[in-house]
C-alpha angles and dihedrals in degrees: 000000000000135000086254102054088039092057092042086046091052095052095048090054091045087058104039086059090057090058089070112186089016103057123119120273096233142352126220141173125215140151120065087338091062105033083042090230092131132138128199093288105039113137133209131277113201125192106209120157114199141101132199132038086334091057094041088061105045083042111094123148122197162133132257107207080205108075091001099232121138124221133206109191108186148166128253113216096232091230086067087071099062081047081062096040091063092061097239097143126025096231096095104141093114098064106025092043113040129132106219105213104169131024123179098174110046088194089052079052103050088046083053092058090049090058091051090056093042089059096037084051084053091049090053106048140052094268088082089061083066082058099058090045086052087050094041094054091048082055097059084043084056094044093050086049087049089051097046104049117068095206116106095210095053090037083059097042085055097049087050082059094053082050085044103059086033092053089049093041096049091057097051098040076068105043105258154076145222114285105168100048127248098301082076109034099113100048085053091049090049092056091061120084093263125120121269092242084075111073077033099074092045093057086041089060088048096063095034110130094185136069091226100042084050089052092053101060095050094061099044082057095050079054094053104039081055096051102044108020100064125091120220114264119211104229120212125252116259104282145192075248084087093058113129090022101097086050091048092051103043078046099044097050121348083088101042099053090048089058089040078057101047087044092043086232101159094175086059089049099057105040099054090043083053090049089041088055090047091057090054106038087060089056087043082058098055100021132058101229098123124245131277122182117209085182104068091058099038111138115204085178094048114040104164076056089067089047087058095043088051089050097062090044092067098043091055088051092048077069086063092053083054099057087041093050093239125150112207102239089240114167130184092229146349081270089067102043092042084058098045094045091051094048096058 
């Protein structure tokens, strides 16, 4: 650390012990000050967790004509280290690297090293692959917002957002975080096992000079970042969990598409073959029953067609029952199930 940030970092303690009871639980440093990746002009991060009076006076931002660097010394709500501690995002230096360099409160401390381990165990499990999906799912936010705005540079800020949620993806999909800021980021992003069209694309959006060209890029992102950036899931066996599906789905929509068919109703069509895929896409997710999709073959010209289609659907699924030693609940009429249903 330079003369400059020791002496910065001096004064902030001095005071902070002025403040007595409000003063701030701990101090820390982290960033380039504490990785000692600095230049001539690195600043000073300062981890300070308070809020209120005590935070508006430790808080100063501003600039040194020698050796012109600015400064922004603020102070971190304490709640917004639990927020880091739940692996959200993947700048988390703050938090995992931190040197702690003055504690006024040991139990405040020893709260401070929990959350460290709660976000390294998050790192080093399967939980942070709920993370990347979270993230995934903020990027194609961001790429609908790109595509519906005209202005370049809000088509740009959105795209940022899309790199933004990647970058951050791409680090916690393989348990870790940034440590060197993002002057470095892609050089961190090119040292994990990732292809070099990666950090590619994200250059390439850098230097885009057209809407379209910005958008993409984005999207060629979003497909990488779907093909690359989730881990396999093992899917259960068919199940007597399923039981009750085949009937909810003959209930919910075959009937419905083969009246959508008699009274030509083509919006009616489509909609209850799409709720009837999305029923089955979410089994598909949890179950290995293979995947069968009504909507590449959907016909809006031919919608007894679609009834067919639906049909078999459901035959194929009927196989599914089997495995699972399941027996469709079929009845003759309203009597016999009325009797069965009273004599269990």
């Amino acid at each position: 650390m330079n003369q400059a940030n020791e002496t910065i970092l001096r004064a902030v303690i001095e005071k902070a012990k002025t403040l007595g009871d409000d003063a701030p639980a701990l101090i820390g440093i982290y960033g380039s000050a504490a990785t000692g990746d600095t230049h001539e002009k690195s600043d000073l991060d300062l981890l300070i967790p308070a809020c209120g009076e005590s935070a508006r006076r430790l808080a100063a931002a501003f600039i040194l004509d020698d050796p012109g660097v600015g400064y922004d010394i603020y102070c971190a709500d304490p709640s917004s280290l639990l927020a880091d501690a739940q692996c959200r995002h993947a700048h988390l230096s703050r938090l995992l690297d931190a040197k702690i360099v003055f504690i006024r409160d040991e139990e405040a401390f020893r709260r401070f090293c929990e959350l460290q381990e709660q976000a390294r165990r998050i790192l080093a499990s399967s939980e942070r692959f709920d993370r990347v999906y979270e993230l995934e799912e903020k990027a194609k936010a961001a790429f609908a917002d790109a595509c519906l705005c005209e202005g370049l540079g809000q088509v740009r800020l959105h795209v940022f957002g899309v790199m933004h949620c990647l970058m951050d993806a791409a680090m916690l999909f393989h348990g870790t975080y940034f440590r060197l800021g993002t002057k470095r980021a892609l050089e961190e992003l090119s040292a994990l096992p990732v292809d070099p069209a990666f950090p590619a694309m994200l250059q390439a959006a850098a230097a885009a000079k057209t809407a379209g060209e910005l958008r993409g890029i984005a999207r060629d992102l979003l497909l990488y970042a779907r093909a690359h950036f989730h881990a396999p899931k093992e899917k259960a066996a068919p199940s007597c969990s399923l039981a009750g599906t085949y009937e909810e789905m003959y209930s919910n929509w075959r009937n419905k598409v083969e009246e959508a068919a008699k009274n030509g109703d083509i919006f009616s069509s489509f909609v209850n073959m799409c709720s009837m895929q999305y029923m089955l896409n979410a089994i598909c997710s949890e179950t290995g029953i293979g995947t069968d999709s009504l909507l590449e073959a959907y016909d809006p010209a031919r919608l007894e067609h679609n009834t067919l289609l639906l049909d078999a659907c459901l035959q194929k699924y009927e196989s599914v029952y089997r495995a699972a030693g399941i027996s469709i609940n079929r009845f003759a009429d309203a009597e016999a199930f009325a009797a069965d249903y009273l004599r269990k």
